[in-house]
C-alpha positions as CSV (number, residue, x, y, z in Angstrom):
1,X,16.2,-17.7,35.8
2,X,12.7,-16.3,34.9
3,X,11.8,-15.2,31.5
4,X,9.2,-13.4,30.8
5,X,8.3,-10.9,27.4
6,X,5.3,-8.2,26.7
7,X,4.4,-6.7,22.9
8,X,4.5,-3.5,22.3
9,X,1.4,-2.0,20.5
10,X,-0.2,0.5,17.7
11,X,-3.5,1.9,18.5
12,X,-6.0,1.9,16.1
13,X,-8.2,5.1,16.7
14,X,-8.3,6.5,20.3
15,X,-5.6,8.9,20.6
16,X,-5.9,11.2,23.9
17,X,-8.9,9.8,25.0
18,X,-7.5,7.0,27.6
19,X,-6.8,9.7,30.3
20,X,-10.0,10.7,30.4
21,X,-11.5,7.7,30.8
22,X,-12.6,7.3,27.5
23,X,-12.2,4.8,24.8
24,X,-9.3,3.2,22.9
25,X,-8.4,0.0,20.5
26,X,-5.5,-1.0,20.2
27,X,-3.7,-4.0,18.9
28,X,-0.7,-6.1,19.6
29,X,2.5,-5.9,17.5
30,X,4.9,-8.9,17.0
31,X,7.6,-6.2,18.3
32,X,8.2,-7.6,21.8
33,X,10.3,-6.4,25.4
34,X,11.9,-9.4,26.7
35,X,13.5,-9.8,30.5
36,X,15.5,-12.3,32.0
37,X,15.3,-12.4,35.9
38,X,17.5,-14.1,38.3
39,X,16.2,-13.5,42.0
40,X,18.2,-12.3,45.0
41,X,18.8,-12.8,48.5
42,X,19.6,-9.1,49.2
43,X,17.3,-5.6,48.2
44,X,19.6,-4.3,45.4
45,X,18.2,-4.3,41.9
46,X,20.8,-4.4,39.0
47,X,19.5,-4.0,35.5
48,X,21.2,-4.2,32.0
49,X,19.5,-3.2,28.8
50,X,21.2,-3.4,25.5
51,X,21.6,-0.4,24.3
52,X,20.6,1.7,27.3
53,X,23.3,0.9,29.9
54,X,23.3,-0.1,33.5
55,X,21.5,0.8,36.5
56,X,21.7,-0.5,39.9
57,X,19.7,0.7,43.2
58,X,18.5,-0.6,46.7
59,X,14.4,-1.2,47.1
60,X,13.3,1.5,48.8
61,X,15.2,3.8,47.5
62,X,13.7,4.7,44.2
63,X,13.8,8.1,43.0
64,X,13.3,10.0,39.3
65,X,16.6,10.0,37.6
66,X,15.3,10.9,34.3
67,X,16.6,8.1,32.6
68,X,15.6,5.0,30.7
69,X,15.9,2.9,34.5
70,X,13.2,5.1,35.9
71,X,10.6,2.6,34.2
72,X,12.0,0.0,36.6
73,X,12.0,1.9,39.4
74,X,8.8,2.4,39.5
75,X,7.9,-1.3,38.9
76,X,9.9,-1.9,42.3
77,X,8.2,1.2,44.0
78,X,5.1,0.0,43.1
79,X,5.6,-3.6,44.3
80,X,7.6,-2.1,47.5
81,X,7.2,-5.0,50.2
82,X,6.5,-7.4,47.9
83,X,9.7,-8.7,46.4
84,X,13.4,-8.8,47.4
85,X,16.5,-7.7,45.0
86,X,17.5,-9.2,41.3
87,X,19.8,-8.9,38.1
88,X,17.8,-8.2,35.2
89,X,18.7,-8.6,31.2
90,X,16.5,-6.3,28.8
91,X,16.1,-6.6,25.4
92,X,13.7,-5.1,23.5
93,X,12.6,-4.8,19.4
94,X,10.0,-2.1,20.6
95,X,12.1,1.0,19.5
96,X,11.7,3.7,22.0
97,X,9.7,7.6,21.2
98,X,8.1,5.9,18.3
99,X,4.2,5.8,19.5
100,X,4.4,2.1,20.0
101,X,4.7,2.0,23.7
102,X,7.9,0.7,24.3
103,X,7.8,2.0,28.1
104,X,4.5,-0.1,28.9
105,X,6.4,-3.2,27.1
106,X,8.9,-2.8,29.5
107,X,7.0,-2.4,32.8
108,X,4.7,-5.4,31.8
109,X,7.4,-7.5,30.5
110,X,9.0,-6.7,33.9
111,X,6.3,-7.1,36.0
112,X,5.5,-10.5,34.0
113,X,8.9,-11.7,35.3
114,X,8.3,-10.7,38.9
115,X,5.4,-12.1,39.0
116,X,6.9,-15.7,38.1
117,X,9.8,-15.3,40.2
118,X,8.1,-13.7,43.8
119,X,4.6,-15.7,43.2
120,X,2.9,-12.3,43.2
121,X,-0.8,-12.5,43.6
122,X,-1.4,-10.2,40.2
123,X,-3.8,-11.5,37.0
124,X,-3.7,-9.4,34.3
125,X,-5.7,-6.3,34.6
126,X,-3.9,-5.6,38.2
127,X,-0.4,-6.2,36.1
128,X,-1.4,-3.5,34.1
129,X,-2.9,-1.1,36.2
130,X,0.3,-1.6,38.3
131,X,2.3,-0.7,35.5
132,X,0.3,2.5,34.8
133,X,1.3,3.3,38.0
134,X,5.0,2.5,37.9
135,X,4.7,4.8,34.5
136,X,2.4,7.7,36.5
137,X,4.2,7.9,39.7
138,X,7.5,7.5,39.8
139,X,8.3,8.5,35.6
140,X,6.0,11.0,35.7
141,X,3.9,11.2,32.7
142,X,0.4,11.5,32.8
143,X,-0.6,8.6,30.4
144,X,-3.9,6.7,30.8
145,X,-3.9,3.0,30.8
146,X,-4.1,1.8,27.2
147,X,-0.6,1.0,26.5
148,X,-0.3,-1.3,29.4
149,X,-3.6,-3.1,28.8
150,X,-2.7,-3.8,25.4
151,X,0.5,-4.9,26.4
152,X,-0.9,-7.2,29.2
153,X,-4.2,-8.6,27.7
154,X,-3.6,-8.5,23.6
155,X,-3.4,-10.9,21.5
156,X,-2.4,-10.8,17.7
157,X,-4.5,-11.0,15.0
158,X,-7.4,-9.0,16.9
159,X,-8.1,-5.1,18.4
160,X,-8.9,-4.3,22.1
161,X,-12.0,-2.1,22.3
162,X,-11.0,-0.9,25.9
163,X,-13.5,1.2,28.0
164,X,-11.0,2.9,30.4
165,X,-13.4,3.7,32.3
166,X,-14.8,0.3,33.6
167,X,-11.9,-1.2,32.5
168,X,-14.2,-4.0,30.4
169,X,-12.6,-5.2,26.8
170,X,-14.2,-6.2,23.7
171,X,-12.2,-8.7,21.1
172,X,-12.9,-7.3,17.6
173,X,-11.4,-9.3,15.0
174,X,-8.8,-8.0,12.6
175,X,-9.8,-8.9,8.8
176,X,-7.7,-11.1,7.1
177,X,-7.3,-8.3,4.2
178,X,-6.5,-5.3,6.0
179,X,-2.4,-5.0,7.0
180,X,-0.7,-2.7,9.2
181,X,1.6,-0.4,8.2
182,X,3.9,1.7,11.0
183,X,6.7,4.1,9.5
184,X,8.9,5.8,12.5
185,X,9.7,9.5,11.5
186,X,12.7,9.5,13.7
187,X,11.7,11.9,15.9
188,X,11.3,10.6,19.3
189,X,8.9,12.0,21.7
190,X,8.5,11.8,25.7
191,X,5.6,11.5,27.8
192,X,7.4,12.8,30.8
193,X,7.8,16.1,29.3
194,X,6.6,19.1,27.4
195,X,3.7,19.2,25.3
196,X,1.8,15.5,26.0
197,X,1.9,17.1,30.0
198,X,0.7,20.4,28.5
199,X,-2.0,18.7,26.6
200,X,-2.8,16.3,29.3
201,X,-3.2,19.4,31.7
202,X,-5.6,21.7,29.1
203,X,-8.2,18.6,29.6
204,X,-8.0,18.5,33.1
205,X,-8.4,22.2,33.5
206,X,-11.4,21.9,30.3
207,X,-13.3,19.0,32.6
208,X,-12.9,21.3,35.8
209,X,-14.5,24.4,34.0
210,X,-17.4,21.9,32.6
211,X,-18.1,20.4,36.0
212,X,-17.0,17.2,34.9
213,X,-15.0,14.2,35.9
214,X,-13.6,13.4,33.1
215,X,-14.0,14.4,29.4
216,X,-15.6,10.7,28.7
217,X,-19.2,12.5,30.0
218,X,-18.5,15.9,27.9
219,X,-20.5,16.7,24.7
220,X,-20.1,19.0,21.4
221,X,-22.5,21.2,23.2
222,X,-19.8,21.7,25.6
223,X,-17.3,23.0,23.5
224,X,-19.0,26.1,22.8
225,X,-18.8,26.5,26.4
226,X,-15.0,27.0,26.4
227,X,-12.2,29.1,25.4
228,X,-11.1,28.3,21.9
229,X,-8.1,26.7,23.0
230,X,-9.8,24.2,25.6
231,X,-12.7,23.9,23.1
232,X,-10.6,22.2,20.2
233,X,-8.6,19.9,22.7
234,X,-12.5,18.9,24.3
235,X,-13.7,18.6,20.4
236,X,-11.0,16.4,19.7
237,X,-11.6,13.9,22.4
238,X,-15.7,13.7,21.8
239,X,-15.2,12.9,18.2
240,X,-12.0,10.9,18.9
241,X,-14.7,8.4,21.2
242,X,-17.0,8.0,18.5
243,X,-14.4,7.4,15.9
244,X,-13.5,4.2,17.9
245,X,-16.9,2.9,18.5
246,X,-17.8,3.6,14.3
247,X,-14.0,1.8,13.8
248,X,-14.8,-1.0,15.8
249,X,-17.9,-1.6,14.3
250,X,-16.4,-1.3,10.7
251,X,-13.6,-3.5,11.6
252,X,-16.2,-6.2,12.3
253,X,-18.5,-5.9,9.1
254,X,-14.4,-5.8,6.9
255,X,-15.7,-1.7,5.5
256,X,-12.2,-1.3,5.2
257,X,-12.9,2.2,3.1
258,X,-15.0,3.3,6.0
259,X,-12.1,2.3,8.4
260,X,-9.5,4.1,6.2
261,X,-11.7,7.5,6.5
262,X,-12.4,7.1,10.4
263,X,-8.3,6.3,10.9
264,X,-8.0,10.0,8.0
265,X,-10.1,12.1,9.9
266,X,-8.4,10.7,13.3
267,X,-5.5,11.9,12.5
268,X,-7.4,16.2,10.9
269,X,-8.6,16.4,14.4
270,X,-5.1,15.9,16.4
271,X,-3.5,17.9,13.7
272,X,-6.0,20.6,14.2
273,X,-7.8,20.7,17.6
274,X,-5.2,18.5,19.9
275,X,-2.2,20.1,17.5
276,X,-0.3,16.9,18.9
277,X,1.3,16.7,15.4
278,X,4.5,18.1,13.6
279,X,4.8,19.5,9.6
280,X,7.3,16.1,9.7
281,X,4.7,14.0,11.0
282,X,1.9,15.5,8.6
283,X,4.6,15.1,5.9
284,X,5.3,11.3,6.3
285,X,1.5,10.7,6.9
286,X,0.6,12.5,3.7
287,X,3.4,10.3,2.1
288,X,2.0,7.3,3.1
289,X,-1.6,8.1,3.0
290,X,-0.9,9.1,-0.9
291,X,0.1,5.8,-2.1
292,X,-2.0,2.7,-3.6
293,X,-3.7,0.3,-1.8
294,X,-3.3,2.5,1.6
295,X,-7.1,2.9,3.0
296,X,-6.3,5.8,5.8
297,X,-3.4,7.2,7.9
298,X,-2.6,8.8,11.1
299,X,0.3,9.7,13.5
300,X,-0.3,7.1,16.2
301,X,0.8,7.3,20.3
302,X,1.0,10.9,22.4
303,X,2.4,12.6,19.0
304,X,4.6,15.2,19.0
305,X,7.2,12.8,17.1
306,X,6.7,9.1,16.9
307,X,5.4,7.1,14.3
308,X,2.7,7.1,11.8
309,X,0.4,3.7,11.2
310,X,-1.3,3.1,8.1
311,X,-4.4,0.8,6.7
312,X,-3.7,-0.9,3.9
313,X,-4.4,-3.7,1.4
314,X,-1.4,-6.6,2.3
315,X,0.1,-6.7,-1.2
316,X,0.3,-2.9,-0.8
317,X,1.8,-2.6,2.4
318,X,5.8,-3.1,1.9
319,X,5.8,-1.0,-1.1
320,X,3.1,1.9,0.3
321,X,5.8,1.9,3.2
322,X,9.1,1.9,1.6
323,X,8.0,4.8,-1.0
324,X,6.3,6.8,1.6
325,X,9.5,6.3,3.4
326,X,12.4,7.4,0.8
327,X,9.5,10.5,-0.1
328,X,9.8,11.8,3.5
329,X,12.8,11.5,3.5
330,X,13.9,13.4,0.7
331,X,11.4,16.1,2.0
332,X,12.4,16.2,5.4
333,X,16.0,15.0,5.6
334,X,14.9,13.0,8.3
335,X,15.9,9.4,8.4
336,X,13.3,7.3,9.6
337,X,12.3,3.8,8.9
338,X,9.7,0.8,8.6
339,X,8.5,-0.7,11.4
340,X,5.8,-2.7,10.2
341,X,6.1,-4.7,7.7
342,X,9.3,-6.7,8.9
């Protein structure tokens, strides 16, 4: 049997920016997607998740299905030739739809185990990029390649300055006296669906009119360019860029008030000019961004649900989350609940 496990991960400052070859930093959490693997002499795949059920298919046969399995299927499309059939276990403490990228834990973690059991010629960056295909192809949502760099190449107790466009990563230290807060709303988004594809779509059709490949080369002079619609989402991923190159930099002198108001004004301009937030999102963030001790807070992954991650000093951080937690939820009726801290 192969065993293999991948994190899952909160980013920073970077939202939207990833699939436009932009800039991201992530970190690791100690939330982690874990897989046992027992190889077969056949092509059928059999996977079991706790929580999610059963799936079983032949290689070669993948197709959409719109469920949870889909993530696996296209690992095993991807790596079509290269492998022969297996029984899988999943388990995984990265809760799905909260921002945290639970789907690029999975294909990584997967991959990982694969990798072990076939002897397949991948190092880490080709895991991941591998991955973002499995996630782009078969599942069908137009995500960049953050979460499964993070996944495959973090390491706790430090950010990944990713340049998604060369692919090259930067180590930046976390300080010792900054924590991590993460607070699920309970709303659970998709990436496969609706408005992240809508969004996703508005920048595409924004770097065609500007002549562009990709949004990474666009400037605030461009936005008055645009309709106002494509303007804001453009806006949004200009200043979202050199919000993570002024956090980075922060991070590494320990301004942890100047990190707080990069991570606040992060989350104005998806609120405003990517409108990937909710009121219940704003709500919780407000919560949490309201109590003492908390430097700056944002809702974190594609948005439109998910979580919301907050700076804070780490005596602050259990109590910042579990009264930001029971005020949302007496304002919202939403249940919710901490992620980070333990």
């Amino acid at each position: 049997m192969t065993r293999a496990d991948a994190p899952g991960r909160v980013n920073l400052i970077g939202e939207h920016t990833d699939h436009h070859e932009g800039l991201v930093l992530p970190a690791v959490l100690s939330l982690r997607t874990t897989v046992a693997l027992v190889p077969r002499d056949d092509d059928r795949v059999r996977v079991v998740s706790a929580g999610f059920g059963e799936a079983r298919y032949r290689l070669g046969e993948e197709r959409r299905a719109g469920d949870w399995a889909d993530h696996v299927r296209g690992v095993t499309g991807v790596l079509r030739g290269e492998i022969r059939g297996f029984d899988a276990e999943v388990r995984s403490g990265v809760p799905a739809g909260a921002g945290l990228a639970s789907s690029a834990a999975l294909a990584v973690a997967l991959l990982r185990a694969l990798r072990d059991a076939f002897a397949l010629a991948l190092d880490d960056t080709a895991l991941a990029l591998a991955a973002h295909r499995a996630e782009t192809e078969l599942v069908g949502a137009r995500v960049g390649t953050m979460d499964q760099l993070a996944a495959s190449l973090g390491r706790d107790g430090e950010a990944l300055l990713i340049d998604t466009r060369t692919l090259e990563v930067e180590r930046v230290p976390l300080p010792p006296a900054l924590a991590l807060v993460v607070v699920h709303s309970g709303i659970a988004h998709a990436h496969a669906t609706g408005a992240y594809n809508q969004r996703r779509a508005e920048c595409d059709e924004a770097a065609r009119l500007l002549g562009l490949r990709a949004l990474r080369d666009a400037t605030l002079d461009d936005v008055r360019r645009l309709p106002e619609t494509l303007a804001r989402r453009v806006r949004h991923v200009v200043s979202e860029n050199e919000r993570v190159r002024e956090l980075a930099a922060a991070l590494r002198t320990g301004d942890l008030v100047r990190c707080g108001d990069l991570v606040d004004r992060s989350h104005a301009s998806l609120r405003d000019d990517f409108a990937a937030s909710l009121p219940e999102i704003d709500a919780l963030r407000d919560a949490l961004r309201a109590r003492p001790g908390v430097y700056g807070a944002r809702i974190v992954g594609g948005g439109f649900g998910g979580a919301v991650l907050a700076l804070a000093a780490p005596a602050a951080a259990r109590s910042a989350a579990d009264a930001a937690l029971a005020a949302y939820r007496a304002r919202t009726g939403r249940a919710g609940r901490v992620v980070l801290p333990p």
